[in-house]
N, C-alpha and C positions, 0 to 999 in steps of 0.2 A: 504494500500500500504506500502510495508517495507521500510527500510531505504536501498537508494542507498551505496553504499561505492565506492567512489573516489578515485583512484590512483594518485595521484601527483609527476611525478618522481623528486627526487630533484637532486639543484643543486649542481652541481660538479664542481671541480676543474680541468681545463686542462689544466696548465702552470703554470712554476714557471721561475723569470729571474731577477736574481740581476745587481747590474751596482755599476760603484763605481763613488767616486764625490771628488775632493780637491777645498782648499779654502770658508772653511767655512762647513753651512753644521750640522752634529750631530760630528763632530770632529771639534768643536769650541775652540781647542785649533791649529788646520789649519788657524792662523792669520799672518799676515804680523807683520815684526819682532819688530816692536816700540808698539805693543799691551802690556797691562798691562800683561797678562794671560801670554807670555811669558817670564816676566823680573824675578827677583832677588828675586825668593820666596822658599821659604827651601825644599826640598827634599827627598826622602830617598839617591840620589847618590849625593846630593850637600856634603857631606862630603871628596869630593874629589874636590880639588880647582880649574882644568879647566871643570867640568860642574857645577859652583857654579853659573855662572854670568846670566846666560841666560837657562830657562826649552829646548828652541831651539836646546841648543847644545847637548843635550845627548836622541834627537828626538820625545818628547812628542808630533810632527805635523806631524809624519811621516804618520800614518796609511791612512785617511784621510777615507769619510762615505762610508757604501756600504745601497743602497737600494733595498726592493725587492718587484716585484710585485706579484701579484698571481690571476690570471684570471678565471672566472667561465665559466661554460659550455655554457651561454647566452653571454659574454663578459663584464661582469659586472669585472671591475678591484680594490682591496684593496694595500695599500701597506704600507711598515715600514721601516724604519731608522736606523743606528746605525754606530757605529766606525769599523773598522777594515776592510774596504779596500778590497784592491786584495785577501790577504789571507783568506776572510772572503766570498766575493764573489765566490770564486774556491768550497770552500767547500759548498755551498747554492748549487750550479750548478751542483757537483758531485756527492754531498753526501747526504744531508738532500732533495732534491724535492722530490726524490723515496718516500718520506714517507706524500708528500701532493699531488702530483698530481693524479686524481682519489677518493680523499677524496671527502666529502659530505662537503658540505659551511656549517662551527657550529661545526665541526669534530675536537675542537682545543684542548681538552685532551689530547685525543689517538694520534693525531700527537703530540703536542709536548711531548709526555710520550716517544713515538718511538723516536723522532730526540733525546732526554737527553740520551734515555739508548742505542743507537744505537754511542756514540759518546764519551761514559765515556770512554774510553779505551785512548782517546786523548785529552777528554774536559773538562768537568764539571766548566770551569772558561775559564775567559778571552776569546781572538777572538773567538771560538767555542762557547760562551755561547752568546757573540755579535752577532753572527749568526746565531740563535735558536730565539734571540729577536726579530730581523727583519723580520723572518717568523713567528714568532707568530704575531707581530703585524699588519702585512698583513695581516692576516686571521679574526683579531679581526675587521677590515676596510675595510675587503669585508664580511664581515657577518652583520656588521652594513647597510654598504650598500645595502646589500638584502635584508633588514628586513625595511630599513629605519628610522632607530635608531642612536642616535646617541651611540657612546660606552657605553658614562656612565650610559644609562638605562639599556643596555645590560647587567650592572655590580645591579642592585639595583636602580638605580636611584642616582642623587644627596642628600645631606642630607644639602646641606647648598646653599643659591642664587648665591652668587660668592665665590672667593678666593680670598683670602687676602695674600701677599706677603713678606718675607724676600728679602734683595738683596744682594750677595756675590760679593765684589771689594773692590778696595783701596781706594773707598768714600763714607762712610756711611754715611757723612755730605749731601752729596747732595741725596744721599736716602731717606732721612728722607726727604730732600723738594719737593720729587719727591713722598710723599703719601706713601713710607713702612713704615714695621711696625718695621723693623731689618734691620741690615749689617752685612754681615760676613767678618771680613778681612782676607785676607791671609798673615799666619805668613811669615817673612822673614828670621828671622835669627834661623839655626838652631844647637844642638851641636856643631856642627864644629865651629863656632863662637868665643863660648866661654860665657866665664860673661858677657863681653861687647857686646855681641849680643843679652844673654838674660836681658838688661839693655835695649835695642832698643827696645826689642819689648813689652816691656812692658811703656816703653814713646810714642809707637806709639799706644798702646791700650787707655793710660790715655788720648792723645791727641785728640784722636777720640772721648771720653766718653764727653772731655768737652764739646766740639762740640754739639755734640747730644742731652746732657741732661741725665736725670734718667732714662728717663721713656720709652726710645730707646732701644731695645732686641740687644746687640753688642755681636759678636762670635769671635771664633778665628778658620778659619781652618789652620792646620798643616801638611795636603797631608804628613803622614805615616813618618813624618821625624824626630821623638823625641826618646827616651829614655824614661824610667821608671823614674829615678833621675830628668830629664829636666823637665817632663810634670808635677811631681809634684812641682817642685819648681814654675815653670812659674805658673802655678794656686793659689796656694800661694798667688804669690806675685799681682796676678790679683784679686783675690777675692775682694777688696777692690771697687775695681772700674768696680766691675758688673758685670764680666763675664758669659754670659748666659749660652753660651755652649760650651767646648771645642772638636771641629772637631778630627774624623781619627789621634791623633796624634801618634798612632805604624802603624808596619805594619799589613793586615787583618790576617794575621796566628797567632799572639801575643794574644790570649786569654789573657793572665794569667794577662800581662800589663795592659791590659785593668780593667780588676775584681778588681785589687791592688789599680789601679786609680779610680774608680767610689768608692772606699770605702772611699778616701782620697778628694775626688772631691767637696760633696755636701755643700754650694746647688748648687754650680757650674753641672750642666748636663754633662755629656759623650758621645755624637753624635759619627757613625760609621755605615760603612756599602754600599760607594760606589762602593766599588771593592771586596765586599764580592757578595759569589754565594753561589744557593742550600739551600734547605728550612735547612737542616743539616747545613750547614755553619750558618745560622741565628741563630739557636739553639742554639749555641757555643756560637756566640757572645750575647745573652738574659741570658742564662745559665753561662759563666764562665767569660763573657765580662760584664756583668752584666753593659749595655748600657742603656741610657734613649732615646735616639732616635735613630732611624735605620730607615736607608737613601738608599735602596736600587734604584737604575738608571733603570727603568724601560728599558732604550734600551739598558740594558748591562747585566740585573739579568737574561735574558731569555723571557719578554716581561709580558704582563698580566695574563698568565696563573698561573705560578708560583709567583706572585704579590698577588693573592686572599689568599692565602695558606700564606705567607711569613705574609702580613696584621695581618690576624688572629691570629699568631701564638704572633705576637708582642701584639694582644689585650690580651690576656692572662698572659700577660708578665707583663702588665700596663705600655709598651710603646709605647712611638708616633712614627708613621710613617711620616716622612716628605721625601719624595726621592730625590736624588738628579737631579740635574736639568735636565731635559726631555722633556721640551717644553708641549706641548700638548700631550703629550703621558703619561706625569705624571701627568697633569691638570684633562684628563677624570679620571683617575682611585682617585686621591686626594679628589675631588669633592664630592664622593660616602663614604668616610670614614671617621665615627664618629673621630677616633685617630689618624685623618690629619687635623689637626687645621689648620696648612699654608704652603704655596707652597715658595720652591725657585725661585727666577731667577736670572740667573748669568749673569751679567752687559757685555754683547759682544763688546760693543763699546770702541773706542781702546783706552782713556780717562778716560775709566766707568763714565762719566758725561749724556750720553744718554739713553732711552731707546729705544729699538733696536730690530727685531726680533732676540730671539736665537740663532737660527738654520739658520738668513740669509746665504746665498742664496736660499739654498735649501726648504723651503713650501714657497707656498704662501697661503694667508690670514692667516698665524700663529697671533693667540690672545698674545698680548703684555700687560702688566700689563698699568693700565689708571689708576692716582692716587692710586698705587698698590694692586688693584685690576681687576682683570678678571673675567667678566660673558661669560661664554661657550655659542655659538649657538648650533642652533637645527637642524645644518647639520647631514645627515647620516656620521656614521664612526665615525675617529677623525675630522674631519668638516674640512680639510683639503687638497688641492692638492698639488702637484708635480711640479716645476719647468722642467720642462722635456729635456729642451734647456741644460743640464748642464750634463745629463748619459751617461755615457759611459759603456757599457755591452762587458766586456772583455773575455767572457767564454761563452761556452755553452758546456749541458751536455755531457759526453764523454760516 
């Protein structure tokens, strides 16, 4: 008797529907205004003296999340997260579903090769790549869900039992009692300052060192707000007192800053890469930025797709991946990579003395560091739902 051959029609995608969300959320700088995240930290526009005082006043909480879902032919629903709001949901709704609905569930090349190259005319960075993320990462949490997988098998599997955590706030003292292994502070004073501001912050780095001890991994991020002259002086004068690694401190277009500084840096590390986009964009920065770690935002670089590529490309490089903070969307994929030694979480509590989910409101059962670390469950997906009480779905397609 031959062998039968079975047809199994698969599944397909029949709907794509973004909604946006404020107050909190994947746009965890959407905080009420005595939050740490938005007070008196450097800039690239704090060199101008009325948005010095407050990140609030020049709208770093305006965007606020948009999430999107993506429904299979059975009703099996995936879904993803990201920043940019109304404007990011228009174009989900208008522009990029033509290119997933009708797709096969797994189909998440070829869609997201179409949404990147159907978009460079207007995108390739910022809210349009925030928006390419969100539909990838739906697609990547309803293929898990069909398969019943959790993501990070669907990537390799894990390579290590949990993750191990750094923590970004203005208390690395009480990080360290709370089980990390690291704090990153956010720099305060920038240029604009002057001497006396780069005298601050370097008392508020020694201060913190004492606190901690040696043997505490202490960072400096500088969110894009330095100068070539500053960044080298401030490490300079931090060397002494351990600087592991110093953050983003040009803008992501500033190759050259970068390359000058990583020659001038060691052993102090060169970290960058949150608002960098495009396997090309990371090239640049590996190549002439000549980076030790790169930190791409998995809900902002374009989603997992373009993550496996961007990885690899850093392995080659002999740099670490650590991405910047993603909740569980940078857990799954972190977890699977030999040169992702540790995950961030960024301190959301508006004190940073708690831990807290990230992303509150917006998932529920989101994995929160426990003596900073997190062991990932074996939910299908990102192991993750939806707060659903909180969307609001302002568009549909036209």
């Amino acid at each position: 008797m031959g062998n039968v051959e079975v047809s199994i029609e698969p599944k397909r995608i029949k709907e794509v529907r973004a909604y946006v969300v404020k107050g909190g959320g994947a746009d965890y700088h959407d905080q009420s205004s005595e939050h740490w995240i938005l007070g008196y930290i450097a800039t690239p526009i704090s060199i101008y003296p009325e948005y010095r005082a407050s990140r609030a006043s020049w709208g770093i909480n305006v965007l606020g999340s948009v999430v999107v879902e993506v429904e299979s032919s059975d009703g099996e629903v995936g879904f993803g997260i990201s920043t940019g709001g109304y404007p990011a949901a228009w174009i989900i709704e208008n522009h990029l579903s033509r290119f997933v609905v009708g797709k096969r569930v797994g189909e998440v090349e070829k869609t997201w090769d179409q949404m990147f190259k159907a978009t460079i005319y207007y995108g390739r960075r910022g809210i349009v790549m925030n928006a390419i993320s969100a539909v990838d990462l739906a697609l990547w949490d309803l293929m898990g869900k069909v398969r019943g997988l959790p993501v990070y098998d669907l990537l390799g599997g894990p390579v290590r039992d949990e993750l191990t955590f750094y923590a970004t706030g203005p208390r690395p003292d009480v990080a360290k009692s709370l089980g990390f292994i690291g704090g990153k502070l956010p720099l305060i004073h920038g240029p604009a300052d002057g001497i006396e501001g780069l005298k601050e912050n370097v008392r508020v780095f020694k201060e913190a060192r004492e606190k901690v001890g040696d043997d505490f991994l202490l960072m400096y991020d500088c969110w894009m707000s330095l100068d070539l002259p500053y960044a080298q002086r401030l490490v300079s004068e931090l060397k002494p007192y351990g600087l592991f690694w110093i953050e983003e401190p040009f803008i992501p277009d500033d190759y050259w800053s970068f390359g000058a500084l990583a020659n001038f840096a060691p052993p102090t590390l060169v970290a960058s890469g949150e608002h960098e986009s495009t396997l090309h964009g990371f090239r640049l920065l590996l190549e002439l930025g000549k980076v030790n770690v790169i930190q791409p935002d998995i809900t902002w670089v374009g989603g997992v797709t373009p993550m496996i590529k961007i990885a690899a490309l850093a392995e080659a490089y002999g740099a670490w991946v650590i991405p910047h903070g993603s909740s569980v969307y940078g857990y799954h994929f972190i977890v699977t990579r030999v040169n992702s030694p540790f995950a961030e979480y960024i301190v959301t509590s508006p004190d940073a003395t708690k831990v807290v989910p990230q992303f509150h409101p917006l998932l529920r059962e989101e994995p929160i560091p426990q003596n900073g670390k997190v062991k990932l469950s074996r939910r299908p997906g990102f192991g993750v739902e939806l707060n659903r009480e909180l969307l609001v779905r302002p568009f549909k397609p036209t």
